[in-house]
TIVO-2410 file (N, C-alpha, C; in nm, 3 decimals):
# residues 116
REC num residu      c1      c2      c3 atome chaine
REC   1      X   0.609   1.281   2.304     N      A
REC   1      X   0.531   1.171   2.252    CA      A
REC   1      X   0.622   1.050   2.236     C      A
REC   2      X   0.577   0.928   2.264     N      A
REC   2      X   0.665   0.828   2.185    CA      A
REC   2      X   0.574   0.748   2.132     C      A
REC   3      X   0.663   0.601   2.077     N      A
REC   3      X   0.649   0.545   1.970    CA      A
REC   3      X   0.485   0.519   2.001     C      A
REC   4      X   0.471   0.442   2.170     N      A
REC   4      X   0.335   0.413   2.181    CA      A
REC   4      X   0.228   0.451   2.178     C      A
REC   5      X   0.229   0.634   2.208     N      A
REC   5      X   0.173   0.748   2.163    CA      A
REC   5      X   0.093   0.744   2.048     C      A
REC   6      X   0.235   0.685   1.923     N      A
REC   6      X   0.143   0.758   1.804    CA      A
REC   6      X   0.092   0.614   1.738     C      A
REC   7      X   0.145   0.507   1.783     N      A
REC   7      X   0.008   0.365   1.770    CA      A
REC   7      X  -0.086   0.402   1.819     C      A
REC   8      X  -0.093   0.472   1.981     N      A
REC   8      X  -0.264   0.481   1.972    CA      A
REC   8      X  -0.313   0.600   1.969     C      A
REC   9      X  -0.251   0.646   1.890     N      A
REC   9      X  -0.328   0.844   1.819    CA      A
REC   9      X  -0.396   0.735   1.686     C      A
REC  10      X  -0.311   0.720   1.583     N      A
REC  10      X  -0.320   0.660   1.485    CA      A
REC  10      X  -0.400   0.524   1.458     C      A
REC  11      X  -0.411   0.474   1.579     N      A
REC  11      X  -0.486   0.325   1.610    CA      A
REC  11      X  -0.398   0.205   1.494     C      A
REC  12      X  -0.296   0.194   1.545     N      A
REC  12      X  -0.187   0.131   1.444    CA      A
REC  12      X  -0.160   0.003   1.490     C      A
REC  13      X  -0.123  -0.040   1.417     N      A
REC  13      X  -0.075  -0.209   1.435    CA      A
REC  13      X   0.053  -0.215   1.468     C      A
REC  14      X   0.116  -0.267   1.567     N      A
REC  14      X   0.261  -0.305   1.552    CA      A
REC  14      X   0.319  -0.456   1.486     C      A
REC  15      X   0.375  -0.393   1.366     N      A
REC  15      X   0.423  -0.553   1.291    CA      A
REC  15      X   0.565  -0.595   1.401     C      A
REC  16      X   0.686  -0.499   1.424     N      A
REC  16      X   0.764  -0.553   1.490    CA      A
REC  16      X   0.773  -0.437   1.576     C      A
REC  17      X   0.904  -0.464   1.658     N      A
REC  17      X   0.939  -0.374   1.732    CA      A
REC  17      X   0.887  -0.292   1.832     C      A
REC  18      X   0.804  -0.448   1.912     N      A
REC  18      X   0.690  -0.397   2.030    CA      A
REC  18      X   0.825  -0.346   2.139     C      A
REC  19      X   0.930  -0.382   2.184     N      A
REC  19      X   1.006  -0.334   2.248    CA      A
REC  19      X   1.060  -0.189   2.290     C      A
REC  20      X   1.045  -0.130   2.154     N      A
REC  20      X   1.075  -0.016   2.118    CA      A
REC  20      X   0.972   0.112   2.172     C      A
REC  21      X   0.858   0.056   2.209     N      A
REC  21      X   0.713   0.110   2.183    CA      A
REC  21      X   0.760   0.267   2.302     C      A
REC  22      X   0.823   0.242   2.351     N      A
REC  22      X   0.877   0.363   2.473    CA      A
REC  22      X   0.989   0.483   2.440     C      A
REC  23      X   1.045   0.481   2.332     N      A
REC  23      X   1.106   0.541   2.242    CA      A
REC  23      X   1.044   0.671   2.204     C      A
REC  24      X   1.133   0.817   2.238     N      A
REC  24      X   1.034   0.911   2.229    CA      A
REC  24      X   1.070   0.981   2.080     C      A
REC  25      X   0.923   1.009   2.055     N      A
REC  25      X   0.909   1.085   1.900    CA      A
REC  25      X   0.910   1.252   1.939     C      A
REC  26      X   0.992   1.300   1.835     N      A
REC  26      X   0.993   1.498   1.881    CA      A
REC  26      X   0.934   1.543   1.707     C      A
REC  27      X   0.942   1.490   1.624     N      A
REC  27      X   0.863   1.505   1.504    CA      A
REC  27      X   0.834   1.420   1.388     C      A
REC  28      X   0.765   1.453   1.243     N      A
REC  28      X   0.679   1.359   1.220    CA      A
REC  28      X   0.740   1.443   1.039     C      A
REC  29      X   0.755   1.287   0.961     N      A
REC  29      X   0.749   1.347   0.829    CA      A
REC  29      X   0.684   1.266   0.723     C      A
REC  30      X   0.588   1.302   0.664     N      A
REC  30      X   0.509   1.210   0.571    CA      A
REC  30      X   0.587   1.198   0.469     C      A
REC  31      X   0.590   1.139   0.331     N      A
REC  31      X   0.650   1.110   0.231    CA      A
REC  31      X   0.693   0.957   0.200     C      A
REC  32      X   0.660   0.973   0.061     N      A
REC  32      X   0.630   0.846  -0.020    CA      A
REC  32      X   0.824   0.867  -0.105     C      A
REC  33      X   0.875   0.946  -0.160     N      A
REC  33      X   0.966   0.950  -0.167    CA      A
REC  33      X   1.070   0.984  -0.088     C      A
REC  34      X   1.213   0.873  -0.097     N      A
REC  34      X   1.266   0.880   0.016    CA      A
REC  34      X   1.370   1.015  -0.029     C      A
REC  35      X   1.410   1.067  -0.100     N      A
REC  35      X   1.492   1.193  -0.132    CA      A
REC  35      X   1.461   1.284  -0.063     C      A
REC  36      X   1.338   1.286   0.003     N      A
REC  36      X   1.243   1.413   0.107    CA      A
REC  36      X   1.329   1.410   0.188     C      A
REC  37      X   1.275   1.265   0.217     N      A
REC  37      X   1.288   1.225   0.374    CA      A
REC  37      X   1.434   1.229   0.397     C      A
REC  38      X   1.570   1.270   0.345     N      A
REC  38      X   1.716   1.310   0.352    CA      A
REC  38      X   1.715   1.389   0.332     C      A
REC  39      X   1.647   1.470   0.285     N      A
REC  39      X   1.606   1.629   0.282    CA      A
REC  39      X   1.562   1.726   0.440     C      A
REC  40      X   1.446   1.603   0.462     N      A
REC  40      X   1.381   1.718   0.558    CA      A
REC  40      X   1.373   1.651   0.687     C      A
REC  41      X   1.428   1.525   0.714     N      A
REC  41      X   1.353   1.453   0.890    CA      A
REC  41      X   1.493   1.499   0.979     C      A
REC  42      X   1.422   1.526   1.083     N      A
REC  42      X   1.511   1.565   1.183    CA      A
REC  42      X   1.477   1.487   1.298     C      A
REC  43      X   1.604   1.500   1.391     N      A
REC  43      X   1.616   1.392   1.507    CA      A
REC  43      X   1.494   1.369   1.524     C      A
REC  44      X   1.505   1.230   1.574     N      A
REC  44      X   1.389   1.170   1.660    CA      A
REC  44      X   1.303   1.143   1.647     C      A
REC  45      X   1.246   1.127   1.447     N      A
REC  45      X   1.132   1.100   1.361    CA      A
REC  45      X   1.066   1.021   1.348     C      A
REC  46      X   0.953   1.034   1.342     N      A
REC  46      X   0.873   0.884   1.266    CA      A
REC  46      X   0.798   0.932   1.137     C      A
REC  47      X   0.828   0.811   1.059     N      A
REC  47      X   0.836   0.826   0.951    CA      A
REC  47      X   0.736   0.747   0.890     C      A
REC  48      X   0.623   0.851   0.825     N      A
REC  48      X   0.514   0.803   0.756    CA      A
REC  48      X   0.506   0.775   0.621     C      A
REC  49      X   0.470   0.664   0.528     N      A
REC  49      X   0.492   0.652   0.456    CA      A
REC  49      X   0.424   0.502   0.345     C      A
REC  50      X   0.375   0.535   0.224     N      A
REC  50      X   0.299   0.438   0.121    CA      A
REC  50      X   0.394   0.333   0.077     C      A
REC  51      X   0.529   0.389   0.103     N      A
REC  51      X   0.636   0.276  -0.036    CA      A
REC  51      X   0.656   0.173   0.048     C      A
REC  52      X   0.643   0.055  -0.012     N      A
REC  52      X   0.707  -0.048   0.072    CA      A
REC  52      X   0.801  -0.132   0.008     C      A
REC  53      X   0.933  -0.120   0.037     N      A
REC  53      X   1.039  -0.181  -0.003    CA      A
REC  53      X   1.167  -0.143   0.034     C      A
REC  54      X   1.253  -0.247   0.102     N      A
REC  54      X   1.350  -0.212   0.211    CA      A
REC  54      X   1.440  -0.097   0.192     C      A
REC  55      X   1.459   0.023   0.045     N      A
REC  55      X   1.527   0.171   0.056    CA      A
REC  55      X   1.403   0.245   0.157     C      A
REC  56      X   1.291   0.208   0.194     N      A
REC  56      X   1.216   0.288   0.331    CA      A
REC  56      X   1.368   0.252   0.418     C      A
REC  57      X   1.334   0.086   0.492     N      A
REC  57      X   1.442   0.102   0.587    CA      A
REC  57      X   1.560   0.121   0.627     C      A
REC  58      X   1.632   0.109   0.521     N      A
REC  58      X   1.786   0.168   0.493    CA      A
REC  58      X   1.787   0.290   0.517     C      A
REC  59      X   1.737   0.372   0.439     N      A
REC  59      X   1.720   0.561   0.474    CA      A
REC  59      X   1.661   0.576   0.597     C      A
REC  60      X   1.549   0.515   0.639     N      A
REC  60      X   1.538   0.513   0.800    CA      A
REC  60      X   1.657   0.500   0.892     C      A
REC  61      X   1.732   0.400   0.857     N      A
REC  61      X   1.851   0.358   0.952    CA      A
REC  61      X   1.956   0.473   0.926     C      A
REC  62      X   1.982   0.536   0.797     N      A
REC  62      X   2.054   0.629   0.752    CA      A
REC  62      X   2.039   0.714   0.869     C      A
REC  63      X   1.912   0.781   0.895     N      A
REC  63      X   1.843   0.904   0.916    CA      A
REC  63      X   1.799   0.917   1.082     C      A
REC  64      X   1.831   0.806   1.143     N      A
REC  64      X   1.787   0.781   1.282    CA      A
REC  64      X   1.641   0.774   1.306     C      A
REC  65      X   1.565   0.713   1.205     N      A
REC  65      X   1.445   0.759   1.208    CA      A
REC  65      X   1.411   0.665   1.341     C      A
REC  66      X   1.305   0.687   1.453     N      A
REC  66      X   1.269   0.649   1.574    CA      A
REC  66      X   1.176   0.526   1.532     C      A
REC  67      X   1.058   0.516   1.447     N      A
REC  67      X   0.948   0.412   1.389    CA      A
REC  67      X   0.949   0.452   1.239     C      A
REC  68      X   0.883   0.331   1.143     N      A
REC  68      X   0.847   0.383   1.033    CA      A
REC  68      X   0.647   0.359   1.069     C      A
REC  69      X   0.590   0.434   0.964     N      A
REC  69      X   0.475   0.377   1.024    CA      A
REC  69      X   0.424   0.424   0.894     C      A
REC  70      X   0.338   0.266   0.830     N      A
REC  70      X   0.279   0.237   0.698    CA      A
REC  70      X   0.160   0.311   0.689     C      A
REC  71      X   0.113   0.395   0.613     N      A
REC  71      X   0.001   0.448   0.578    CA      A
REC  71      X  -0.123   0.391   0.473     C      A
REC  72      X  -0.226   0.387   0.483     N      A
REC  72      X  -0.326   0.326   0.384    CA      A
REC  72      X  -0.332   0.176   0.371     C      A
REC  73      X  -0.281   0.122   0.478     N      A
REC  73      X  -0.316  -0.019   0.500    CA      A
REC  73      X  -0.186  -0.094   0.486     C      A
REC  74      X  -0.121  -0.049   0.392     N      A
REC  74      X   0.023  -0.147   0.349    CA      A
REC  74      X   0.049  -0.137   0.441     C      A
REC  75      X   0.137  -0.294   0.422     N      A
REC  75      X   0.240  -0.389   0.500    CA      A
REC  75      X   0.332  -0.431   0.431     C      A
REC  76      X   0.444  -0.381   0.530     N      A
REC  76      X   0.540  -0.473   0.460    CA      A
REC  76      X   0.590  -0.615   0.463     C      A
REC  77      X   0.704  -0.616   0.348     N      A
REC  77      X   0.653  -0.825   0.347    CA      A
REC  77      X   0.790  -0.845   0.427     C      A
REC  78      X   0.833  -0.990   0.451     N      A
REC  78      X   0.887  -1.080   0.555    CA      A
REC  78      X   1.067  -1.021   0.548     C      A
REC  79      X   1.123  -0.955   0.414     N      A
REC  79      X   1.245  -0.933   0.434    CA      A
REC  79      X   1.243  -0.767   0.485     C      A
REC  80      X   1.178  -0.684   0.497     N      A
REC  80      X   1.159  -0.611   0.530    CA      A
REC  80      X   1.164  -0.567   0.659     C      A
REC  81      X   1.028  -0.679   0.684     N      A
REC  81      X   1.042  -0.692   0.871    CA      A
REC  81      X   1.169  -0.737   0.938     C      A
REC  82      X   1.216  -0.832   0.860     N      A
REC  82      X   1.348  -0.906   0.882    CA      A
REC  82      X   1.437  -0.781   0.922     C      A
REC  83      X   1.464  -0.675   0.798     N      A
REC  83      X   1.561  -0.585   0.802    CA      A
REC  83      X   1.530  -0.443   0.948     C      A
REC  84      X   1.412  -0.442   0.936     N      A
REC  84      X   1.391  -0.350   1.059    CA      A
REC  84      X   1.421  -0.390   1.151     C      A
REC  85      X   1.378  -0.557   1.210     N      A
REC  85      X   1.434  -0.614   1.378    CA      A
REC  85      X   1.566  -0.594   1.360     C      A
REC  86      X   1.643  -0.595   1.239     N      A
REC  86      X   1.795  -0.621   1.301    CA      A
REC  86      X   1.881  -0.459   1.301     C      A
REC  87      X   1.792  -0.387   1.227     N      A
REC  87      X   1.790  -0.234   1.234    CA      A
REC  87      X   1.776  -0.156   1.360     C      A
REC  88      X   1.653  -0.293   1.427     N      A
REC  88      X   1.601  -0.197   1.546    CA      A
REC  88      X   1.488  -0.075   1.529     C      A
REC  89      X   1.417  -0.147   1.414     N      A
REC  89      X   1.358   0.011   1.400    CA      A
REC  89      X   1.210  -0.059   1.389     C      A
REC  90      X   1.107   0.020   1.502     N      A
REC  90      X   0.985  -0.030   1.464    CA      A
REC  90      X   0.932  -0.019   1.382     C      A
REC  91      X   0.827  -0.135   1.320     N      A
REC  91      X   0.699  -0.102   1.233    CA      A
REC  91      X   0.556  -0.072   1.239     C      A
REC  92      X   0.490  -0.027   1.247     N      A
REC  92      X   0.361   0.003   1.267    CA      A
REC  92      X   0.291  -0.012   1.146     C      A
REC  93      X   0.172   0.010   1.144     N      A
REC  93      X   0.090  -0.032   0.978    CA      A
REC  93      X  -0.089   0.052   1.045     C      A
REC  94      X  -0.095   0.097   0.955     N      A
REC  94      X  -0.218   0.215   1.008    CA      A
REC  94      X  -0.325   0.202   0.842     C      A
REC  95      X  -0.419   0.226   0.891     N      A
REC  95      X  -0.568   0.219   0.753    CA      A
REC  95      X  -0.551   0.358   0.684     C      A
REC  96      X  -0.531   0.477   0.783     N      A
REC  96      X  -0.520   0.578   0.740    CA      A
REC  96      X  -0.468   0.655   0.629     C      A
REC  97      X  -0.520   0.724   0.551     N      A
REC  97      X  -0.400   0.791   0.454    CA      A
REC  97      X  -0.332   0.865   0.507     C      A
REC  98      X  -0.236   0.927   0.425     N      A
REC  98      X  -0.088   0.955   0.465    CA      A
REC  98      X  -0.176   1.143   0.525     C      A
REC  99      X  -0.179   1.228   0.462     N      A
REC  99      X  -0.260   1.317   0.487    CA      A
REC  99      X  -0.351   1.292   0.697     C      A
REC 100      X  -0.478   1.234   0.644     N      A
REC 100      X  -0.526   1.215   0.759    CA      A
REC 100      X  -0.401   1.211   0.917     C      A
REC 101      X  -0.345   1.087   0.875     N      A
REC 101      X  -0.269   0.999   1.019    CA      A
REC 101      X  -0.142   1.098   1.054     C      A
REC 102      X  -0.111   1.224   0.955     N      A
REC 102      X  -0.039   1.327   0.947    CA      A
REC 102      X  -0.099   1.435   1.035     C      A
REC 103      X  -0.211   1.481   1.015     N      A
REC 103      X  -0.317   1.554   1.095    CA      A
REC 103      X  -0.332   1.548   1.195     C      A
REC 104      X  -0.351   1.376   1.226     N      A
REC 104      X  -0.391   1.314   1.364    CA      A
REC 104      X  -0.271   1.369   1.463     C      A
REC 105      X  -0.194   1.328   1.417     N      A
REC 105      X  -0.051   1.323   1.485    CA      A
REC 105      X  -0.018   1.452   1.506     C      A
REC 106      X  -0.047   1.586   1.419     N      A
REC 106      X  -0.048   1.705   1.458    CA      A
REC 106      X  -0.134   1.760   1.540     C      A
REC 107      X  -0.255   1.700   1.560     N      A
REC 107      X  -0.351   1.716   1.602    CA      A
REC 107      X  -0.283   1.717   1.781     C      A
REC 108      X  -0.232   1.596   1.772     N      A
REC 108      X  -0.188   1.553   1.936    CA      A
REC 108      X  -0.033   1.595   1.983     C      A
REC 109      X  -0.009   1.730   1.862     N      A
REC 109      X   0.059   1.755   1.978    CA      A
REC 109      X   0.218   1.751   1.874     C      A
REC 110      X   0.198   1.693   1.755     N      A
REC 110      X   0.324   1.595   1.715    CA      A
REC 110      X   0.379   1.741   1.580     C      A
REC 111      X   0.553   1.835   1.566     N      A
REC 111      X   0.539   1.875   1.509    CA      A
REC 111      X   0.641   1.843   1.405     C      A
REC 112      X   0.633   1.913   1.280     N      A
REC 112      X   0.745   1.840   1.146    CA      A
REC 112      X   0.850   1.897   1.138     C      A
REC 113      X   0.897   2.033   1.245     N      A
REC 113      X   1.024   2.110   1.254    CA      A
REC 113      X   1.042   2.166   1.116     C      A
REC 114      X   1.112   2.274   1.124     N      A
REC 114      X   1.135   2.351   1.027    CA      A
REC 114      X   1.200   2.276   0.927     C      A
REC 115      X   1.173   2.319   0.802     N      A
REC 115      X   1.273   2.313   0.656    CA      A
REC 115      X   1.391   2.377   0.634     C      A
REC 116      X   1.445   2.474   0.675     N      A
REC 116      X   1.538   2.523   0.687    CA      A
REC 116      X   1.674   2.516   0.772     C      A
***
């Protein structure tokens, strides 16, 4: 799957990082806290998620995450976007809740790799 994949599984918006859109995704981790997400994402992630405020994109950049992609409508605001273009890391922004656009994405194929 890649990035462009799960914009149109998800029917997502791209805020930045239309470039990127070819970038392949191998799994998927929801979470609103980022302590998970250094916990549990493994290569090649996209990363779903409610919080909006630039420790998303820092731990993204930490973590190699592939896209972040906003759940339940949020967007993030202008320093944010700022910090992802120079990160390199796309944004997406989806209506969906975190649950649902999690489903979807499993649905097509997309898996969260083991915890262990």
């Amino acid at each position: 799957m890649t990035v462009e994949d799960v914009r149109n599984v998800l029917g997502a918006r791209v805020i930045c990082g239309e470039e990127h859109l070819k970038r392949e995704v191998h799994t998927a981790c929801g979470a609103d806290m980022m302590s998970d997400v250094l916990a549990f994402v493994k290569d090649q992630c996209v990363l779903l998620t409610g919080l909006c405020n630039t420790q998303v994109i820092r731990t993204a950049q930490m973590m190699d995450v592939v896209c972040i992609v906003f759940v339940r409508g949020k967007k993030p605001d202008q320093a944010m976007t700022e910090l992802a273009k120079e990160c390199e890391i796309p944004l997406l922004c989806t209506g969906h809740r975190m649950f649902s656009a999690c489903g979807m994405l499993y649905e097509s194929g997309l898996r969260g790799g083991a915890s262990y």
